[in-house]
N, C-alpha and C positions, 0 to 999 in steps of 0.2 A: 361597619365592616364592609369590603370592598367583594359585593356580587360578581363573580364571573361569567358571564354572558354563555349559556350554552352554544359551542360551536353546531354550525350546518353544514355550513357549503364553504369548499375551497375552494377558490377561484385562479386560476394560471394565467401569466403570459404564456405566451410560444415560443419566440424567438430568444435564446439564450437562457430558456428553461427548458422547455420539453424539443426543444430543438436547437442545433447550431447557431447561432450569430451570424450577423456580415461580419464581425472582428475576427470569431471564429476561423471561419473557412469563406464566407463570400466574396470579400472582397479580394483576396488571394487567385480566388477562381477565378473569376472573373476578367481581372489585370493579367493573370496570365493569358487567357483566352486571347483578350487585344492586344497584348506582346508591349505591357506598360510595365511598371513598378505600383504596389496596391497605395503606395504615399502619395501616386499621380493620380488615381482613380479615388482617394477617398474624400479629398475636397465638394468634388464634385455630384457623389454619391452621396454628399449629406448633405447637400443644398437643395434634395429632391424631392426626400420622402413626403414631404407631409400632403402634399398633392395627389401623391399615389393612395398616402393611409388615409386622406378623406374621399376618396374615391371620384375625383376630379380628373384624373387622368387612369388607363391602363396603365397595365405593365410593361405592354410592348410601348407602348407610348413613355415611361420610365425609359426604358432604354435609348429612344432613339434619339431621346434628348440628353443622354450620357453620351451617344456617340458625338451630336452636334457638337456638345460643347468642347468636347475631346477632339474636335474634326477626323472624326474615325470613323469606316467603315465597315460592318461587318453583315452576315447573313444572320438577322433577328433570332430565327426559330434556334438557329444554334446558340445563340448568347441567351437566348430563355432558357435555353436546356440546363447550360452552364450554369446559368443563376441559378433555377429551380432545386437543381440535382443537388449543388452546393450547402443546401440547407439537409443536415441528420439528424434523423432521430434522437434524443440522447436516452439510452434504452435504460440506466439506472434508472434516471426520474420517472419515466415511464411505467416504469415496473412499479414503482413504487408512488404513484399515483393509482394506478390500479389497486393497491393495497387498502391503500384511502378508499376508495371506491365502494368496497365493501359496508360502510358507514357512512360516509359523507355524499352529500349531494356533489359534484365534480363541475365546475363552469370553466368558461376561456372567457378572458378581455384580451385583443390581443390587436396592435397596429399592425396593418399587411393590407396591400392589395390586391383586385380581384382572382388575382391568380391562385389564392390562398382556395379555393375552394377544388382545384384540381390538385390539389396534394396531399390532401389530409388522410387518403388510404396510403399511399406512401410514407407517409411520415410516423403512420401509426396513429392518428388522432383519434381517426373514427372508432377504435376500440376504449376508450377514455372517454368522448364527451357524446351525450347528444345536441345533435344537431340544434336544435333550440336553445340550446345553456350553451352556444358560441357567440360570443359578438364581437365581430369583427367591423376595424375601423371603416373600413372602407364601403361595407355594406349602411352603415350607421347613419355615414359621413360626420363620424365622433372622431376623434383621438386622446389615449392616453398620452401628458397628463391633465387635460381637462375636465372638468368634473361631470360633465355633462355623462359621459360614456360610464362613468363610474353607477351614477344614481340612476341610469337606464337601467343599466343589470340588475343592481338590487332590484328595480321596482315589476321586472319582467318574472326576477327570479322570486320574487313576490317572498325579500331577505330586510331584516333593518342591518347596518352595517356589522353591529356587535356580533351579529351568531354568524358571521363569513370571516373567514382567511384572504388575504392575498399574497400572493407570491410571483417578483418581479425580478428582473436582474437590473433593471434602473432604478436610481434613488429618487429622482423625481416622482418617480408612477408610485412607489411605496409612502413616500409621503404623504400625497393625497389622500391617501388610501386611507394612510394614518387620522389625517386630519377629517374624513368623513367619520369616522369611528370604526373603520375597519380595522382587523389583525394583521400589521401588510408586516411581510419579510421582506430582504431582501436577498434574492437569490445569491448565492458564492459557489456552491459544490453543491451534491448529493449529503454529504453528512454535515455540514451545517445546516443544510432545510431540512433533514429526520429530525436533528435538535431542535432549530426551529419551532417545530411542529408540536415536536411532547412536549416542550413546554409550554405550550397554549394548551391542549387538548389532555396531556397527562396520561399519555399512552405512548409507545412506541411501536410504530408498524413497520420500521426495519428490519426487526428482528427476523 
């Protein structure tokens, strides 16, 4: 008969779970700001990241290599703002992360660079995780989906895979997840991850 691993800790991305997307809103925001189309901005916008989420470059540095390659000019602090601003809360999962909270240990694995650390009372994180069940790519110089970043947190959050959740909006990063021996979802809405959830755990904290 097939033991089911008592759940602990649930572990979130950020970006298009407990917050916005660049598909979202950022890359929109943004392409508007420089007076582009977001189909001109997003080639180039994703030839970047991983320099930023291994913490190899800032964020203003992110940008000013979007401008170059764009040969665009603009005043940085305002295109930070833009970007920064562009990322929301999403306050269902939120709320209902907190609900979790109540029983489960709460962690983040989440790609993002240094600037990730002046937003998280903005965003509402800091009410959700602490500060130490956060690892962030850039502080790491990990990224999901490589495994490294994965078995960091287990081994910090001092978790074996089976008693952790993960919950992503990419399928690659759920994969992993899958194939460590994690519980990975993959994120779609608020009410597929409450299902999601009771049926690992056999409870519903929706209600």
């Amino acid at each position: 008969m097939l033991r089911v691993m008592m759940i602990k800790t649930i572990i979130f991305d950020n970006n298009g779970v407990l917050t916005t997307s660049d598909q979202e809103a950022t890359l929109r925001n943004v392409s508007g700001f420089l007076d582009i189309k977001a189909s001109e901005l997003k080639p180039f916008w994703e030839c970047h990241p991983s320099p930023l989420d291994l913490g190899e470059i800032t964020n203003e540095e992110f940008m000013v290599n979007i401008l170059r390659k764009l040969k665009k000019t603009a005043n940085i602090e305002k295109l930070m703002s833009v970007y920064l601003n562009s990322y929301q809360g999403k306050k269902d999962v939120q709320e209902y992360a907190l609900s979790l909270k109540k029983d489960y240990e709460l962690a983040m694995i989440t790609n993002f660079g240094e600037a990730f650390h002046r937003c998280t009372t903005r965003w509402g994180l800091d009410k959700i995780f602490d500060n130490e069940k956060v690892f962030l790519s850039s502080d790491l110089h990990m990224e999901k989906p490589n495994e490294d970043i994965y078995l960091y947190a287990l081994n910090r959050l001092n978790r074996i895979p089976g008693e952790c959740i993960f919950v992503d909006d990419r399928m690659p990063n759920v994969k992993v997840a899958n194939i460590l021996g994690m519980n990975g979802i993959l994120f779609e809405n608020i009410e597929k991850l409450t299902k999601d959830i009771e049926n690992i755990i056999g409870y519903n904290y929706a209600k």
